[in-house]
Structure formats: structure tokens, C-alpha cells
mmCIF file as gemmi writes it, N, C-alpha and C atoms, coordinates in Angstrom:
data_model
loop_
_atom_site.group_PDB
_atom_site.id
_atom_site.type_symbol
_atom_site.label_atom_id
_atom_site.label_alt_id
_atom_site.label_comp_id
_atom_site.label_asym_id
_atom_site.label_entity_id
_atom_site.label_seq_id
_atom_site.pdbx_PDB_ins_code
_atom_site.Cartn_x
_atom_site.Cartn_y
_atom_site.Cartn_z
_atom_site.occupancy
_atom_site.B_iso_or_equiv
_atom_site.pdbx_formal_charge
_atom_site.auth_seq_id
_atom_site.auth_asym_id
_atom_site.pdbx_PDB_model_num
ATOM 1 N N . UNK Axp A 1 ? 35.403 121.511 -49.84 1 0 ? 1 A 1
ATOM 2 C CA . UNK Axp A 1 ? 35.687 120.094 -49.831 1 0 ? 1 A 1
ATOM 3 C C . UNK Axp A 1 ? 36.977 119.805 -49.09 1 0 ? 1 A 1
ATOM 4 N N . UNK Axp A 2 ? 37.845 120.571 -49.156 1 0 ? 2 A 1
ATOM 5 C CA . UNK Axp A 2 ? 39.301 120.254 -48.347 1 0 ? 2 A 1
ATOM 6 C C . UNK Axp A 2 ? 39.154 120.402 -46.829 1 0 ? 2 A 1
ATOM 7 N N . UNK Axp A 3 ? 37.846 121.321 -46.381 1 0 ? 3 A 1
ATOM 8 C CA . UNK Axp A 3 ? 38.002 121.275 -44.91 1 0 ? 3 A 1
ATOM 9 C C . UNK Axp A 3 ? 37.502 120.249 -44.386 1 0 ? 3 A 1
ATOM 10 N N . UNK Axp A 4 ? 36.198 119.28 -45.628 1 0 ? 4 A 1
ATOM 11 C CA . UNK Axp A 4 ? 35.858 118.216 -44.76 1 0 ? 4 A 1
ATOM 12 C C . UNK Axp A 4 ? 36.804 116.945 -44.966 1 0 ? 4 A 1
ATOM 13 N N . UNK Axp A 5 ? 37.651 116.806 -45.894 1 0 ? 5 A 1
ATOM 14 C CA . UNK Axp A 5 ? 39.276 116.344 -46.318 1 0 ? 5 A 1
ATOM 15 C C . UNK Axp A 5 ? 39.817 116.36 -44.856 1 0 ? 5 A 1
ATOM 16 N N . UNK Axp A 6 ? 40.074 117.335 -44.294 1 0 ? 6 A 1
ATOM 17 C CA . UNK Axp A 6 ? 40.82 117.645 -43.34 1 0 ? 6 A 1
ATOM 18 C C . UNK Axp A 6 ? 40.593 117.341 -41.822 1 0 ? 6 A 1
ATOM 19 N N . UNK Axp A 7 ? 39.019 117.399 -41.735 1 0 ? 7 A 1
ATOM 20 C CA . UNK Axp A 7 ? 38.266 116.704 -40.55 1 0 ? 7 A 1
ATOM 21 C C . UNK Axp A 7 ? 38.326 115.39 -40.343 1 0 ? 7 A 1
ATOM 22 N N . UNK Axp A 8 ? 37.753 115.243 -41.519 1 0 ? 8 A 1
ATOM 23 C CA . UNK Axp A 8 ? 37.678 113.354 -41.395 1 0 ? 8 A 1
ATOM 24 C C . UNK Axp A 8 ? 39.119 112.822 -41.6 1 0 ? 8 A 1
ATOM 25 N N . UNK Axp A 9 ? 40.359 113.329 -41.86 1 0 ? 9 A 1
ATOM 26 C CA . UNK Axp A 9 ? 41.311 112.767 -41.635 1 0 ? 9 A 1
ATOM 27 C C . UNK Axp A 9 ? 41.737 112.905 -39.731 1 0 ? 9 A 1
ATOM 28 N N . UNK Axp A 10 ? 41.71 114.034 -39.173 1 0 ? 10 A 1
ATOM 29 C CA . UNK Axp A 10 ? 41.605 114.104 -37.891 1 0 ? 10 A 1
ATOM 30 C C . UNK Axp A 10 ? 41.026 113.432 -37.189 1 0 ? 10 A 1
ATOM 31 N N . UNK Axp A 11 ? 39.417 113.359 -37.78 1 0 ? 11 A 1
ATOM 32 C CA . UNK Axp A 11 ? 38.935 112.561 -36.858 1 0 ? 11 A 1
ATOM 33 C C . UNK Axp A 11 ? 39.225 110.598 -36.834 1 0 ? 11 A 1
ATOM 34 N N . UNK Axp A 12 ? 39.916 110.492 -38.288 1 0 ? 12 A 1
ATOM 35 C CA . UNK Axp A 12 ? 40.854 108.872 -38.403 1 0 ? 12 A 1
ATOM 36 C C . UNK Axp A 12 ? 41.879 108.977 -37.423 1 0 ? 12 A 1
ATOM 37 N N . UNK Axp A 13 ? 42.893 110.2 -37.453 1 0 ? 13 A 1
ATOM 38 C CA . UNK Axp A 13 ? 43.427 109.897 -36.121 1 0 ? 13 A 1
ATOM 39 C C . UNK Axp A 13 ? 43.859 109.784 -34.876 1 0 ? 13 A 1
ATOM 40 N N . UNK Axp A 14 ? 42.992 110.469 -34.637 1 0 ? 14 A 1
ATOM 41 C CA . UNK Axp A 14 ? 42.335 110.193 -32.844 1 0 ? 14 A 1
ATOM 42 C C . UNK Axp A 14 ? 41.58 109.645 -32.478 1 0 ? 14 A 1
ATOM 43 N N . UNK Axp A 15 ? 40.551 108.795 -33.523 1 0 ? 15 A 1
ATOM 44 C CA . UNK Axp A 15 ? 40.121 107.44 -33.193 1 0 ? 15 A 1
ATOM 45 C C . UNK Axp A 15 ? 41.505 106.122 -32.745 1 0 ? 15 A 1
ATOM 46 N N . UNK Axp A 16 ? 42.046 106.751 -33.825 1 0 ? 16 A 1
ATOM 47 C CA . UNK Axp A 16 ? 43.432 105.778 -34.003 1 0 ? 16 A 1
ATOM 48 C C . UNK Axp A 16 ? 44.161 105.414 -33.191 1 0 ? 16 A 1
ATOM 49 N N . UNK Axp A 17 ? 44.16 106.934 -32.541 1 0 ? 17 A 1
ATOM 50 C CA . UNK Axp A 17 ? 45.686 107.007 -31.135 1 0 ? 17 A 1
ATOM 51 C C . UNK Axp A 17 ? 44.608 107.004 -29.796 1 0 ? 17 A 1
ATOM 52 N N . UNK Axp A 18 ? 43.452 106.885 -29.786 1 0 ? 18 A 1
ATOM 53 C CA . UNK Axp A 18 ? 42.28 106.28 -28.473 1 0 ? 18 A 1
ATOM 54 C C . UNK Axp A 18 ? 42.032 104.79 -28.719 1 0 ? 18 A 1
ATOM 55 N N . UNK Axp A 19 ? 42.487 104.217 -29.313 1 0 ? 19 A 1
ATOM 56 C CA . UNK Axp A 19 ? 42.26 102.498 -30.002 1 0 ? 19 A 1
ATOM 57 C C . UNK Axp A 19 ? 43.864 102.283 -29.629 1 0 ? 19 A 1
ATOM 58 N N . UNK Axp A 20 ? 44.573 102.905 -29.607 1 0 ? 20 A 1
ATOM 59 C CA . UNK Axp A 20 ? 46.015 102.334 -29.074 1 0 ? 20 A 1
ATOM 60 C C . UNK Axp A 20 ? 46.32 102.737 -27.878 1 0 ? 20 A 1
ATOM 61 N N . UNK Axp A 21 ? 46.295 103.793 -27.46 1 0 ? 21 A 1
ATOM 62 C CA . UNK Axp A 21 ? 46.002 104.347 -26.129 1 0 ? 21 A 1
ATOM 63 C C . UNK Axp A 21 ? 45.449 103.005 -25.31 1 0 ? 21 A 1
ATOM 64 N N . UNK Axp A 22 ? 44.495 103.108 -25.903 1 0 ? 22 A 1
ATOM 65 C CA . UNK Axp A 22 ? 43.391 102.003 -25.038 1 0 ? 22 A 1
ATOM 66 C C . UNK Axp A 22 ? 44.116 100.279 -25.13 1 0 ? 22 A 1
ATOM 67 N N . UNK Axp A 23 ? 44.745 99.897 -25.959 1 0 ? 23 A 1
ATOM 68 C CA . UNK Axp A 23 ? 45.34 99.131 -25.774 1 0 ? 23 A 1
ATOM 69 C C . UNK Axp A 23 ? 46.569 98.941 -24.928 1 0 ? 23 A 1
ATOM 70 N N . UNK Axp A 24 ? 47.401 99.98 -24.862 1 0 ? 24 A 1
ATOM 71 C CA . UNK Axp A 24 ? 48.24 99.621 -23.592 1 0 ? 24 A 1
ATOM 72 C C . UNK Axp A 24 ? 47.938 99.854 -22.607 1 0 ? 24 A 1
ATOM 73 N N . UNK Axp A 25 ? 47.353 101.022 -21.912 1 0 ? 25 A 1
ATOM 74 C CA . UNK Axp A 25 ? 46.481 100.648 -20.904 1 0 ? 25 A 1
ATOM 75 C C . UNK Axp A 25 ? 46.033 99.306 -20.562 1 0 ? 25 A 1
ATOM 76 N N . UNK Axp A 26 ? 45.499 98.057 -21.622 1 0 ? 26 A 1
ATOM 77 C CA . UNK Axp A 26 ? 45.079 97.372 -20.904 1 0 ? 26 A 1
ATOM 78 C C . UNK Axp A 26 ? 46.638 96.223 -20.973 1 0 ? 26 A 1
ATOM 79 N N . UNK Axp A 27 ? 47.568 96.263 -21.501 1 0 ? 27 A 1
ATOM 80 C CA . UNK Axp A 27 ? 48.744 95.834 -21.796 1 0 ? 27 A 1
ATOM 81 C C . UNK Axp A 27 ? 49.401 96.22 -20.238 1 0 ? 27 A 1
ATOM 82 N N . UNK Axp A 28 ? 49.472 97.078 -20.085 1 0 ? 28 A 1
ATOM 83 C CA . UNK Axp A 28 ? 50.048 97.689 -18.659 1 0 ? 28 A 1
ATOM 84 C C . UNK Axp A 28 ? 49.326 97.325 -17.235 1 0 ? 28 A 1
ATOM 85 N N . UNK Axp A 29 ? 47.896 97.347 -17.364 1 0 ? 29 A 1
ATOM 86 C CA . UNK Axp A 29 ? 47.186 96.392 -16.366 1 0 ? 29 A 1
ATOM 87 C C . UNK Axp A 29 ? 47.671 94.553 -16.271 1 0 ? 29 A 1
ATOM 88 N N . UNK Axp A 30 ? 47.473 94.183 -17.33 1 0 ? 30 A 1
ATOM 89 C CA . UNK Axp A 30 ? 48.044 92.866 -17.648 1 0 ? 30 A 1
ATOM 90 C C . UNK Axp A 30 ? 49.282 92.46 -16.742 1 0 ? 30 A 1
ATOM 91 N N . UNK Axp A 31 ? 50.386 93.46 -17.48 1 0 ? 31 A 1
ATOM 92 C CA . UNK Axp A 31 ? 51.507 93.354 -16.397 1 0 ? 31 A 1
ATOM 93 C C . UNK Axp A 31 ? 51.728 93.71 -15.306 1 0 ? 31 A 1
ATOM 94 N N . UNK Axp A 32 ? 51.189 94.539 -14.507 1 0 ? 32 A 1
ATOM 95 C CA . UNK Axp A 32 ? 50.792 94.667 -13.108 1 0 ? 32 A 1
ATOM 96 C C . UNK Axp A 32 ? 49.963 93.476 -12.397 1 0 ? 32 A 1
ATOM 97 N N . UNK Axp A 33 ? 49.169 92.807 -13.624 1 0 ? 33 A 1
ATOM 98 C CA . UNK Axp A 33 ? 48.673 91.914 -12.709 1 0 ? 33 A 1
ATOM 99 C C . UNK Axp A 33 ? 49.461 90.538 -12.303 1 0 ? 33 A 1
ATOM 100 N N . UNK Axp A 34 ? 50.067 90.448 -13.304 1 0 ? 34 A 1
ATOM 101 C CA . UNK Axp A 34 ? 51.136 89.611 -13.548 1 0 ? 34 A 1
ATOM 102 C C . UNK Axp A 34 ? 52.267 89.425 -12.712 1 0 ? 34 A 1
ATOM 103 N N . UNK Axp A 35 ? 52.933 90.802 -12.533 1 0 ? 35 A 1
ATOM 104 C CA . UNK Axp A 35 ? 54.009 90.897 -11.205 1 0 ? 35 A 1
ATOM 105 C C . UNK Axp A 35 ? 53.287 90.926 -9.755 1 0 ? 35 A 1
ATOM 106 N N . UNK Axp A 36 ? 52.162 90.978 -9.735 1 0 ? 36 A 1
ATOM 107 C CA . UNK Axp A 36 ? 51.519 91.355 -8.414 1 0 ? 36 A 1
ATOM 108 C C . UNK Axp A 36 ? 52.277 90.2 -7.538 1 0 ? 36 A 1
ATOM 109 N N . UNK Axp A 37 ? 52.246 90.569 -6.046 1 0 ? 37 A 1
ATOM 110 C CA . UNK Axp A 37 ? 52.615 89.684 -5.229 1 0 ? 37 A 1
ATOM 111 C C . UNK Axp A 37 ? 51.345 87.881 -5.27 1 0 ? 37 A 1
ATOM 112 N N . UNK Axp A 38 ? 51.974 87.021 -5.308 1 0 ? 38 A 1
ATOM 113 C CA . UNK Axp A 38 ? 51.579 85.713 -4.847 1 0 ? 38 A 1
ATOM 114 C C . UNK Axp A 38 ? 50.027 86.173 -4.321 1 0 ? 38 A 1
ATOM 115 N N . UNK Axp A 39 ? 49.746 86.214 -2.911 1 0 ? 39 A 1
ATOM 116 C CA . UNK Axp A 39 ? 49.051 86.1 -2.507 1 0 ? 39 A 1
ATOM 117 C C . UNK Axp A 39 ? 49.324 86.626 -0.951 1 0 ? 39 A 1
ATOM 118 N N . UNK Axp A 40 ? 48.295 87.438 -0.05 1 0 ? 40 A 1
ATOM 119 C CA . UNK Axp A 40 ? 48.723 88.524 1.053 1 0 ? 40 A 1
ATOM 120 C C . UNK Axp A 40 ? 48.09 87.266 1.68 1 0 ? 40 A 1
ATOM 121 N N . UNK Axp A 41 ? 48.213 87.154 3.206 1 0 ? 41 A 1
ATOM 122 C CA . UNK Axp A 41 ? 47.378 86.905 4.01 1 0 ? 41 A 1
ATOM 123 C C . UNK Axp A 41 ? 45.788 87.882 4.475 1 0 ? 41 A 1
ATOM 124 N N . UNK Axp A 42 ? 44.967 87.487 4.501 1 0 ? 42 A 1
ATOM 125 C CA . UNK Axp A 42 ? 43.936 88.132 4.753 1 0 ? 42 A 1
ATOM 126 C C . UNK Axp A 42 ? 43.699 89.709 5.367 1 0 ? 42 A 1
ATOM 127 N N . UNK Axp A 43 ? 44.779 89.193 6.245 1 0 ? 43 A 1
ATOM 128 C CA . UNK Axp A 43 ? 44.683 90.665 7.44 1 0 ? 43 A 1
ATOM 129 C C . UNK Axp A 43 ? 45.792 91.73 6.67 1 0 ? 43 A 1
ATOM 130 N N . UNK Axp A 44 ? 46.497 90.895 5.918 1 0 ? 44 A 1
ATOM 131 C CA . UNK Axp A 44 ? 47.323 92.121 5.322 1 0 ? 44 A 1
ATOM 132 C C . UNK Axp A 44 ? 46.2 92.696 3.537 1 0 ? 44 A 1
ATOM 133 N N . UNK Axp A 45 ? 44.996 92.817 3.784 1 0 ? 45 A 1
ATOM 134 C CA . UNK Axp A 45 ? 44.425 93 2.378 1 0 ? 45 A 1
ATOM 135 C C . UNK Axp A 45 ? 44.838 94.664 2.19 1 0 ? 45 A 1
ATOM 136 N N . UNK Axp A 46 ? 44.74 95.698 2.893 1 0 ? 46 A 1
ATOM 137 C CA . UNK Axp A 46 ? 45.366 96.724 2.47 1 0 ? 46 A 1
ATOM 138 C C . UNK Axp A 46 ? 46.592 97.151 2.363 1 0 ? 46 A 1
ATOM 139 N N . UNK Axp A 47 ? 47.52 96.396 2.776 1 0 ? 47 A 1
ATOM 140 C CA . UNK Axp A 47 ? 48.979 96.623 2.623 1 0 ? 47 A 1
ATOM 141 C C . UNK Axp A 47 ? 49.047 96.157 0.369 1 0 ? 47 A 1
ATOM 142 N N . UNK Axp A 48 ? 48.207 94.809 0.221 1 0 ? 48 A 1
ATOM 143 C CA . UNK Axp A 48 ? 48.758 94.041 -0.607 1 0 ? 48 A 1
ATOM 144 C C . UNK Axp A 48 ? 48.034 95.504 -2.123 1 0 ? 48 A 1
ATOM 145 N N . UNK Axp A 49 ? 46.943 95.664 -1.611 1 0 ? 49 A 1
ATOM 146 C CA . UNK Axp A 49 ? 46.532 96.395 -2.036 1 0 ? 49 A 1
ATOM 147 C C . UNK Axp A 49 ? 47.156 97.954 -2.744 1 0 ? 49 A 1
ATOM 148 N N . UNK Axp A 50 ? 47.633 98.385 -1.681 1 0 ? 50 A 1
ATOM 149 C CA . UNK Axp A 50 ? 48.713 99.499 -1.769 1 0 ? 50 A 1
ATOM 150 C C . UNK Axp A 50 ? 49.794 99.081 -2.381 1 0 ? 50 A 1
ATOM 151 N N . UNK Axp A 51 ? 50.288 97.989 -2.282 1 0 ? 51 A 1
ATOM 152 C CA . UNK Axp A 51 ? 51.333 97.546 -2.974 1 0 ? 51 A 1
ATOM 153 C C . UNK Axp A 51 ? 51.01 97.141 -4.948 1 0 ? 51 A 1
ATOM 154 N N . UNK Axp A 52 ? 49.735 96.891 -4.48 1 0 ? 52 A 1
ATOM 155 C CA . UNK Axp A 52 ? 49.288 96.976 -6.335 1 0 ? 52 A 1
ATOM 156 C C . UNK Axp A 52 ? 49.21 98.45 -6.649 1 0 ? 52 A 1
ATOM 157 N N . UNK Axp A 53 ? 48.223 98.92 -5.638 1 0 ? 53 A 1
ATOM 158 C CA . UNK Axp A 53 ? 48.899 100.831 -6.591 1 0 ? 53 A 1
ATOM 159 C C . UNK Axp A 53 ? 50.172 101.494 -6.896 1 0 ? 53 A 1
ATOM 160 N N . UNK Axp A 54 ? 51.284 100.839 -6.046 1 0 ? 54 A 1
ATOM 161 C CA . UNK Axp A 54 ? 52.574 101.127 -6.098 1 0 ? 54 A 1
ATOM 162 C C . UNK Axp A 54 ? 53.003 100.982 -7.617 1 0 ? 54 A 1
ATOM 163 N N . UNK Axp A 55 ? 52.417 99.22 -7.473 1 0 ? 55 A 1
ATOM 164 C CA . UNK Axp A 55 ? 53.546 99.039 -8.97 1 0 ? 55 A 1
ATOM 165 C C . UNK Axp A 55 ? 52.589 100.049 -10.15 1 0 ? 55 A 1
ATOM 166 N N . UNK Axp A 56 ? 51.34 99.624 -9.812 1 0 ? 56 A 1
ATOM 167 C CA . UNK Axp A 56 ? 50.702 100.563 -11.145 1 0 ? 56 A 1
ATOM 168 C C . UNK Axp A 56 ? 51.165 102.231 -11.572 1 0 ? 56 A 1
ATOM 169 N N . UNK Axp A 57 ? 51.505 102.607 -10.61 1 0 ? 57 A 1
ATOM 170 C CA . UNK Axp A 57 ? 51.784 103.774 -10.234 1 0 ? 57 A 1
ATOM 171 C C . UNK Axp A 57 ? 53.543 104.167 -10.462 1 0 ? 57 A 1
ATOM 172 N N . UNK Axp A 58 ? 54.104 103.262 -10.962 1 0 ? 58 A 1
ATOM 173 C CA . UNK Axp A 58 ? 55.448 103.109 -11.035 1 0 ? 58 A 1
ATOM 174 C C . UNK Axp A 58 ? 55.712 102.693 -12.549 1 0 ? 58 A 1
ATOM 175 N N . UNK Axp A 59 ? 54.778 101.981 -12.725 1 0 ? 59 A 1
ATOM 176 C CA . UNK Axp A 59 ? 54.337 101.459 -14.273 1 0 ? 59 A 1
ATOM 177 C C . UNK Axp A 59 ? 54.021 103.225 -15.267 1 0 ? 59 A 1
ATOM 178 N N . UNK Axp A 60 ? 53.207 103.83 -14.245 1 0 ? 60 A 1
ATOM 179 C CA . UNK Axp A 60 ? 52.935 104.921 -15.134 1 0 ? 60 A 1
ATOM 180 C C . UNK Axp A 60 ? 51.079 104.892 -15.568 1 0 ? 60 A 1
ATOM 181 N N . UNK Axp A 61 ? 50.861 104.047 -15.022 1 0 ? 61 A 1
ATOM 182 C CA . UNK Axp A 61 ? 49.03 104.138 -14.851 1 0 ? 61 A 1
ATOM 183 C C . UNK Axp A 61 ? 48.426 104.753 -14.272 1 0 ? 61 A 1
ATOM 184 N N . UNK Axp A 62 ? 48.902 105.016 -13.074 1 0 ? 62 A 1
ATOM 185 C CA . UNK Axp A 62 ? 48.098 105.964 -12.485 1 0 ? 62 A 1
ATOM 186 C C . UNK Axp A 62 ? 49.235 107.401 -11.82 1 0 ? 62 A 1
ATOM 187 N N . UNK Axp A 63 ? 48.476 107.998 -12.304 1 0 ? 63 A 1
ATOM 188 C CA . UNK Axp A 63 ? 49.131 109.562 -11.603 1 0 ? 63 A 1
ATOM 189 C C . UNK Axp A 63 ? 49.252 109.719 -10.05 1 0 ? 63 A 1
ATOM 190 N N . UNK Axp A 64 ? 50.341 110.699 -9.766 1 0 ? 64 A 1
ATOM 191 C CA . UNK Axp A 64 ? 50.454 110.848 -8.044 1 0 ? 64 A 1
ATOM 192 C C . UNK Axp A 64 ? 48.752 111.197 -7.437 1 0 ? 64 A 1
ATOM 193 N N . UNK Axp A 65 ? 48.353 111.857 -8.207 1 0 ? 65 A 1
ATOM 194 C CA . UNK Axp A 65 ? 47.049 112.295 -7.722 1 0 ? 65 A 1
ATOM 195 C C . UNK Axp A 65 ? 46.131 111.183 -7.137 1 0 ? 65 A 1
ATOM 196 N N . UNK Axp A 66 ? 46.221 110.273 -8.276 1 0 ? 66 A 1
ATOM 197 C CA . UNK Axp A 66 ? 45.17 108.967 -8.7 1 0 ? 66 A 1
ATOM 198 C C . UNK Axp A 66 ? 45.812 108.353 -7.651 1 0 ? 66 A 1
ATOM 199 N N . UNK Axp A 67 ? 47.474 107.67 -7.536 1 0 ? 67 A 1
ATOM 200 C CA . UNK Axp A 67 ? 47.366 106.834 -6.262 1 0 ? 67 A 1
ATOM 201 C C . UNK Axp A 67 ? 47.321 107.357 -4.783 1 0 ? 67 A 1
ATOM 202 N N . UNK Axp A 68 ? 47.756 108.858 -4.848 1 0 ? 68 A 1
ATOM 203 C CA . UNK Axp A 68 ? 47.371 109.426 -3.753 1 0 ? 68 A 1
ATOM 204 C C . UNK Axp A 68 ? 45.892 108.506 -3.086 1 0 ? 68 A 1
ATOM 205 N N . UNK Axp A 69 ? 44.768 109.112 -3.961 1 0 ? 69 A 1
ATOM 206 C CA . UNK Axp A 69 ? 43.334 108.905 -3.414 1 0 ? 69 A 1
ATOM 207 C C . UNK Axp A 69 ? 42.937 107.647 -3.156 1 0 ? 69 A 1
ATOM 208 N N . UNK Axp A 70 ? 43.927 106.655 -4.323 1 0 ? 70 A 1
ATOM 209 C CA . UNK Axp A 70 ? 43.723 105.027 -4.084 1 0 ? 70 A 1
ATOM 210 C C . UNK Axp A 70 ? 44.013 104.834 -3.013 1 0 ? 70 A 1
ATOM 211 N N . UNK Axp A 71 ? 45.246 105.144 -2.7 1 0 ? 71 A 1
ATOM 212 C CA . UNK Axp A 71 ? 46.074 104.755 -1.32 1 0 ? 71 A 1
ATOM 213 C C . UNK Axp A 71 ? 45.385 104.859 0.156 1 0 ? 71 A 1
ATOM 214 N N . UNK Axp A 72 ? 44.593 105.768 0.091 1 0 ? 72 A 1
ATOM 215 C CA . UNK Axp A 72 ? 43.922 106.623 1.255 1 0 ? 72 A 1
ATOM 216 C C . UNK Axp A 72 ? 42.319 105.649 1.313 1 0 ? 72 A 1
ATOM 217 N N . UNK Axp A 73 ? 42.041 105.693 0.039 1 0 ? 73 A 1
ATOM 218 C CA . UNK Axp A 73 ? 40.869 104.855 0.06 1 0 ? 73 A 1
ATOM 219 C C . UNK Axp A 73 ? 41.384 102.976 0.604 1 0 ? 73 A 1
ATOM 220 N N . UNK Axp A 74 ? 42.504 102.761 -0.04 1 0 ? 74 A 1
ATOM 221 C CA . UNK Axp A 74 ? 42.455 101.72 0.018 1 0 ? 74 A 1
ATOM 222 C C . UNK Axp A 74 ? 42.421 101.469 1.881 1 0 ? 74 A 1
ATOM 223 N N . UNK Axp A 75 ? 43.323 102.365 2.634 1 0 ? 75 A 1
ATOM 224 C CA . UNK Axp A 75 ? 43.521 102.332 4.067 1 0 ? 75 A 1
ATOM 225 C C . UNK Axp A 75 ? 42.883 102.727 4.741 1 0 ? 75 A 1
ATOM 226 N N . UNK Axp A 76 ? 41.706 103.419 4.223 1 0 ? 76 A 1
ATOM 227 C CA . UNK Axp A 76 ? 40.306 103.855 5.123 1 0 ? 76 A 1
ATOM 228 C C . UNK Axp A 76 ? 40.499 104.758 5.682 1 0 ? 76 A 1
ATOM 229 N N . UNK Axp A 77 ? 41.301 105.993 5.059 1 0 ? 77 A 1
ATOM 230 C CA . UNK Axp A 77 ? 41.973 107.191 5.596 1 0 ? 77 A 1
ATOM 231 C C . UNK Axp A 77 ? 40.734 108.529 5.486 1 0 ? 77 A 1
């Protein structure tokens, strides 16, 4: 009886800390979207773009890896 004591308390909390997790994540998108620049002119859509992975990426959302590939995708590299 104590090992299933012991499971189902584990499994309360890492439901717990993936339900908060998951909330700043979307707390941290929020504010990225928030500081984002105004508005690019058209022809600048991948600069403005890169400049949103910047801040996200500065914020701590996305890893060097992650904006690496954004970055490249975003510029058609």
C-alpha cells in the first residue's frame, strides 16, 4: 500500500509542475507578444520576424538550438 501512496503522490506532482510549467509558457508568450515591435513594413516581414525570435529567445522560450532553426527558417536559409 505505501508504494501505491508513493506513486500517486508523484504522479500529483508532475501533473502539478506540467499545469504550471504550462502556464508560464503561455505567460511568457503573452509578453513577447506584447513588447513585439508596432508593426514592420511588409518587405521587412523576416527581419520583424527574427526580431520576435530574438526577444523570445532572450525571454528564455526558446533555446539557441530552437532559435537557431527559427531564424534560418524564418530567412529561407
Amino acid at each position: 500500500m505505501g508504494l501505491m501512496r508513493v506513486a500517486a503522490r508523484t504522479a500529483v506532482i508532475s501533473g502539478t509542475a506540467t499545469a504550471v510549467s504550462g502556464r508560464v509558457a503561455q505567460r511568457q508568450m503573452a509578453a513577447a507578444q506584447a513588447s513585439a515591435p508596432a508593426a514592420a513594413p511588409a518587405g521587412d516581414a523576416s527581419i520583424a520576424k527574427v526580431q520576435e525570435l530574438a526577444a523570445l529567445h532572450a525571454q528564455g522560450v526558446l533555446s539557441d538550438a530552437e532559435f537557431a532553426a527559427a531564424k534560418a527558417k524564418a530567412l529561407g536559409i
